[in-house]
N, C-alpha and C positions, 0 to 999 in steps of 0.2 A: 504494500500500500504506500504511492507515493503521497507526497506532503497533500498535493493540490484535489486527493481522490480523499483523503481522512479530511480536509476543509468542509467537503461537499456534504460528509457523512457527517458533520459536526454542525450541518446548519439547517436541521430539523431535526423532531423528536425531542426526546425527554431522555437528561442522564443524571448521571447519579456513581457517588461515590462509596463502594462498600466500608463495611466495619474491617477494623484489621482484627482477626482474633486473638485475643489471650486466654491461657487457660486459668487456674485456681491460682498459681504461685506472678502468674500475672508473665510468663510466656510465650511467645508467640506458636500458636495453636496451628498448623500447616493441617491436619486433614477438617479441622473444624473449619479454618478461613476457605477450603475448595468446597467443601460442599455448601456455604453460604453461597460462593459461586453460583455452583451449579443451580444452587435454588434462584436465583436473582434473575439466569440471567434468560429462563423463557418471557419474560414479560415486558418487554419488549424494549427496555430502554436501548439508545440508540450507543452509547459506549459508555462504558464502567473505569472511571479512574481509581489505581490502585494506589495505595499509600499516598490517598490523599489527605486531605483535614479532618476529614469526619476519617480517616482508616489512621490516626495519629500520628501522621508523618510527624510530625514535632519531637516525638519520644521513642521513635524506632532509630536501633541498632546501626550500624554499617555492617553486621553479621547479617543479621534480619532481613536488609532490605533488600539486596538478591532474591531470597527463599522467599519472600514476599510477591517480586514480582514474577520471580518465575512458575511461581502456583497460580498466579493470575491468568498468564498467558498461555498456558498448558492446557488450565482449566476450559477457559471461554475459546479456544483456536476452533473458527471454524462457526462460531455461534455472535460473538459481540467483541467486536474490536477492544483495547485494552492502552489505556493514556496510562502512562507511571506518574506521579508525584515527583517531582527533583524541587531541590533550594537550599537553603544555606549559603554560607561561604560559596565564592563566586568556583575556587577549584574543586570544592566539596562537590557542587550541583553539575559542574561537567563532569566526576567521575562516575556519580550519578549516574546523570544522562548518557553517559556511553555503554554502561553496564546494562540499562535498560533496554537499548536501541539492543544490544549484542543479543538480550534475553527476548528481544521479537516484541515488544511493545510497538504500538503503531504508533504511536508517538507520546507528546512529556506535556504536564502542564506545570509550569514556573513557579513556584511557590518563592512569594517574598524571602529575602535574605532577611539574613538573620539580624537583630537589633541596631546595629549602629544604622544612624541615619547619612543619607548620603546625599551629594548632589545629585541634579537631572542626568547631568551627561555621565556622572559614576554611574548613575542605577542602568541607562542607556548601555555604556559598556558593558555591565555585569550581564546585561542579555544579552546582545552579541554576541561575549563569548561562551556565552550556551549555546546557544541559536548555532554556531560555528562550530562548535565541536563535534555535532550529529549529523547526519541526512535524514532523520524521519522531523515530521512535522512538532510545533511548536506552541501553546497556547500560553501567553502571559499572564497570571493573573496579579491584577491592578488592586493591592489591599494592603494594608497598614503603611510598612516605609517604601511598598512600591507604590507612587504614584506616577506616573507616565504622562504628561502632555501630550496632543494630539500633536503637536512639530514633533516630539522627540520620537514616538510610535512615529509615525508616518517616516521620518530616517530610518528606523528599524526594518522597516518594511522593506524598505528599498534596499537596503543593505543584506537584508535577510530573506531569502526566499523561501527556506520552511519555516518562517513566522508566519504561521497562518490564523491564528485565532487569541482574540482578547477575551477575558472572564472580568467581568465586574464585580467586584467586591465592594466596593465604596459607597454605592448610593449618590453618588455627587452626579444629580442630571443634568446639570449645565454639562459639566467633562463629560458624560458619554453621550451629551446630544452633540458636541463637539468632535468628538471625536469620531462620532457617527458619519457624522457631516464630511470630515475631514477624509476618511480613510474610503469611503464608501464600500463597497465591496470587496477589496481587498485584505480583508478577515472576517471569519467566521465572528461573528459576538454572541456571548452566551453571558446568561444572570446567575451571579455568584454570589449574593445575599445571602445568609443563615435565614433558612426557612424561605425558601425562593419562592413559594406559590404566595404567599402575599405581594409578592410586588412582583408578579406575574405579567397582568393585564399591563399594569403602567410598563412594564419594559417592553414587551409587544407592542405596545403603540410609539416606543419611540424606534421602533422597529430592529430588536432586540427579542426574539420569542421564541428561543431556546434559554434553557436553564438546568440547573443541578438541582437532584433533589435529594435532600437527607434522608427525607418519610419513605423512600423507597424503600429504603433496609428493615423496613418493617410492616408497612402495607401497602405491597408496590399495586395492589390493585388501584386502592384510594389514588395514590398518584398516578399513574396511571388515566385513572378517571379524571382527576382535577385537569392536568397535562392535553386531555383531548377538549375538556370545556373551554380552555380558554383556546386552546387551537381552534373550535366552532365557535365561539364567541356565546359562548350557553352560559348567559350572566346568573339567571338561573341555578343552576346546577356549584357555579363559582360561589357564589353567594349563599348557598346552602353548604358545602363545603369551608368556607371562610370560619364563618359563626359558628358553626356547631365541631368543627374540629380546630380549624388553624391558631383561630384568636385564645381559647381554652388551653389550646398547646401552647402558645407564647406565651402566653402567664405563669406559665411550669417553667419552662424555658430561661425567663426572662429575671428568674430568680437568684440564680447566681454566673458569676461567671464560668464560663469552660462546659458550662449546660448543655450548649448547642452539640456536643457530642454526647454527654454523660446521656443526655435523655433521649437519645438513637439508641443507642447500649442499652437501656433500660428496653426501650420499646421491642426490641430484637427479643428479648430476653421472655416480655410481655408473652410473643408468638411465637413462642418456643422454638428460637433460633438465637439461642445465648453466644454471645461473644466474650463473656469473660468479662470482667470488670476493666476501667478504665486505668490508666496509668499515672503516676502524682507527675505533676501537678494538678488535674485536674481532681474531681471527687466526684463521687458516684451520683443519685436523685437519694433523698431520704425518703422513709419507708410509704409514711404520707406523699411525698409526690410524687411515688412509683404506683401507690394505687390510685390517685387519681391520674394520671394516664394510663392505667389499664380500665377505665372505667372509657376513656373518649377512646381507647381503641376498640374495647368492646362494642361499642357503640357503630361503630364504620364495620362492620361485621368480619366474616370470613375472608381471609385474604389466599 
């Protein structure tokens, strides 16, 4: 799969990033993470990023993340193309990325470097020499000390020919109406919000209406369903979905920080597809906010 054939695949449908599994001693769980695979991946989302946010690339190994990706691609070959997670240190995220491309990933999505803040044209470079060190395809994702300018992306482009796709993280509509405007078609765009079916519709309309979905990992029907309403424009169906599950979930969610994964991990666990607890720094949902969302997953029925 060349760069500009995984673009095409990357700009419709619904994706989503699996759980990475741990087991009790908080391990990484290789036949528990392939059969979540296998379960995920007839439903139809359009490609499954491994070792991404929600799979805690943050607190994975450099032993790990091999055996990671290569259970990924093993798993889905043949079923649902497979994006790695790379970032950190600018040399860390190329060895990364090489390791990944080597293991058959069809391509990488960019995850912010690590803490220090940098300049435009440093964080510019720091993708480049990702962007540079592979042939398969490239999605930048634009969130915390990556923020990208439409001048600076649009150099990258030019410069980069498997940079094919931008992930918004930020929320900031001026820069992706900007940047919309600026780049035109020359990347895929995809919505990378925590908890992306609320600001669904609004990134559709700025013509942005592919996105990641965390709920997958645990009621990929429900997303699934949400994913094709707002692809029909079934406000309807959005809006019964919104209120009765979305909004109920973000208040669970929105309780502490590092949630946005803890309460995927819970939810999997919910529908008896445990992934093991999360990893410190973050901390698990307490007992109370693990049954009420087993009460709003009950509620969205059999998945």
């Amino acid at each position: 799969m060349n760069p500009q054939e995984l673009k095409a695949i990357l700009s419709s449908g619904l994706l989503s990033f699996p759980l990475t599994d741990f087991d009790r001693n908080g391990d990484f769980d290789r036949a528990g993470y392939a059969r979540r695979l296998e379960w995920l991946a007839p439903y139809g989302a359009t490609a499954l990023f491994a070792a991404g946010g929600t799979g805690e690339f943050f607190s994975l190994t450099p032993q790990e993340y091999p055996e990671i990706i290569r259970t990924a691609v093993d798993t889905c070959a043949g079923s649902v193309p497979i994006l790695a997670g790379v970032g950190g240190p600018t040399r860390v995220a190329i060895q990364m990325a090489q390791e990944a491309e080597r293991l058959g990933a069809k391509g990488l999505l960019l995850l912010p470097h690590y803490l220090t803040e940098a300049s435009q044209d440093g964080v510019a470079a720091h993708v480049e020499q990702v962007c540079k060190s592979v042939k398969i395809g490239v999605v930048v994702y634009n969130r915390n000390v990556c923020r990208l300018t439409p001048a600076h992306l649009e150099q990258l482009a030019e410069r980069c020919p498997n940079l094919i796709g931008y992930k918004d993280g930020l929320g900031d509509i001026e820069l992706m109406v900007s940047i919309r405007r600026r780049l035109g078609d020359r990347l895929s765009y995809l919505g990378g919000l925590p908890t992306a079916e609320v600001y669904a519709a609004a990134y559709k309309a700025l013509g942005v209406p592919v996105y990641s979905s965390a709920v997958f990992n645990f009621i990929p029907k429900t997303a699934m369903a949400f994913y094709n309403a707002i692809h029909a424009d079934d406000q309807e169906t959005v809006g019964r979905l919104i209120d009765d599950f979305f909004l109920p979930y973000l208040d669970i969610r929105n309780r502490c920080k590092g949630y946005a994964v803890s309460i995927v991990k819970a939810g999997a666990t919910i529908v008896g597809h445990d992934a093991g607890p999360v990893r410190a720094p973050l901390t698990d949902l307490t007992p109370d906010e693990y049954e009420r969302l087993a009460a709003l997953i009950e509620a969205q029925g059999a998945q």
